[in-house]
N, C-alpha and C positions, 0 to 999 in steps of 0.2 A: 764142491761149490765151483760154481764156471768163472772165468777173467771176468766176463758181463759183473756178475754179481758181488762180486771183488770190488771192482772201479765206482759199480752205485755205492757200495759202503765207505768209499774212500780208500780204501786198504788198496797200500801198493800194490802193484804184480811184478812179478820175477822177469819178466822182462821188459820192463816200461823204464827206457833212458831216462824219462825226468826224476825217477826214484835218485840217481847220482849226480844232481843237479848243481854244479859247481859255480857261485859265484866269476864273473870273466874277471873284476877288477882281484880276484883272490891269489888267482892262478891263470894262466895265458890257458886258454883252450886247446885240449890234442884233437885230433882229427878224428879219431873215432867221435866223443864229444858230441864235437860242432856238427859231425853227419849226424847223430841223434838228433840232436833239437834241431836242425835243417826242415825235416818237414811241419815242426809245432808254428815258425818264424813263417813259413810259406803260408802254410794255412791260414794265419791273420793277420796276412800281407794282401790279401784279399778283401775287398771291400763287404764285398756282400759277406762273407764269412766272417769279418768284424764286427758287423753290425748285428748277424746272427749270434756269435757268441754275445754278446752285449744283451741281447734280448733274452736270449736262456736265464746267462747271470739277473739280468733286471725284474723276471718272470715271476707270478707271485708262487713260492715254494722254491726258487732256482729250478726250475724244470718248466720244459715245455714241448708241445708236439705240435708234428708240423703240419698242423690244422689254424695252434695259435698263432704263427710264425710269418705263414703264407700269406695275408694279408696287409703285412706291411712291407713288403715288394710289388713291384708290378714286373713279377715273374712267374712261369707255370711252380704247381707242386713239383714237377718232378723235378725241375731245377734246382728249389731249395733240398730238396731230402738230395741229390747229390753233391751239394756244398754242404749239407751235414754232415752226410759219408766222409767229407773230405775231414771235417772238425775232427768225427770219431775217429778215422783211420791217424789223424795226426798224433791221438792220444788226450786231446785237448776235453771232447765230450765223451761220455758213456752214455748208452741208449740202453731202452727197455719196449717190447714190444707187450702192448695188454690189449688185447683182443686184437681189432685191426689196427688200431695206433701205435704210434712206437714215440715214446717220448723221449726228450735228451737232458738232460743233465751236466754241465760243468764236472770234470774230472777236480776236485779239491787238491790234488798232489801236483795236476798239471797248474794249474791257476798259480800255488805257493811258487813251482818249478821257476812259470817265468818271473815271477817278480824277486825269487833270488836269483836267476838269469843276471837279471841288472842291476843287483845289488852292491852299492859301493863300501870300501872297504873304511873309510872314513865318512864324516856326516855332518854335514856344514854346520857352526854354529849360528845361530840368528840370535837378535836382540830386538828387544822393544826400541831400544833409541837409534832414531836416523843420524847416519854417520855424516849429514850434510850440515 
C-alpha cells in the first residue's frame, strides 16, 4: 500500500512529524519539533493556501479537484495546483489522481496535529452570569 493511499485513509505514516504532535503549552518545543511543523505553519501562512485549505475542508465530501477550486481565484490553473503542491508537500493535504484529475483531500491527522499544536493545558471557565 503506497504513503498516497495511507494518508486518504487517514492512517498515519512513519514518517509524517505531525503523527508526534506535542501540545507548545505541554512542553516547550525542541528544534527538531518546530523544523517539523515549520513547513505545515508556512503553508497556511499563505493566503491563497488558506483559503484553499478552507475550500477542500468546506467541499461537499471534504475533497476537491482543482477544476472545483479554480474558479474562486482570479488565478491561472497552474497556479492553484502549485499552492496545492505546496498544502500536500506540507503534509497538510493528500491527493489522488483519477483519470486526468487529481483530487485533494484534508490529511485528518494533519488537521487534529494543528489544533493540538495550540492546544492549552488548562480551559477557561465560563459562566452564564455577567460578572458586571
Amino acid at each position: 500500500m503506497s504513503k498516497q493511499s495511507l494518508a486518504l485513509r487517514g492512517l498515519p505514516r512513519a514518517d509524517d512529524p505531525m503523527a508526534s504532535c506535542v501540545p507548545l503549552a505541554r512542553e516547550p518545543l525542541g528544534a527538531e519539533r518546530a523544523a517539523a511543523v515549520v513547513p505545515m505553519l508556512k503553508a497556511v501562512a499563505d493566503p491563497v493556501r488558506l483559503r484553499l485549505l478552507s475550500l477542500v475542508l468546506s467541499h461537499e465530501g471534504e475533497e476537491a479537484c482543482v477544476c472545483d477550486l479554480t474558479p474562486a481565484f482570479d488565478l491561472s490553473q497552474p497556479t492553484i495546483s502549485h499552492h496545492l503542491k505546496v498544502l500536500h508537500d506540507s503534509g497538510l493535504l493528500a491527493r489522488e489522481r483519477r483519470g486526468t484529475w487529481v483530487f485533494y483531500r484534508a490529511r485528518p491527522e494533519a488537521m487534529a496535529a494543528l489544533r493540538s499544536l495550540f492546544t492549552t493545558t488548562t480551559t477557561a471557565t465560563t459562566t452564564s452570569e455577567d460578572p458586571a
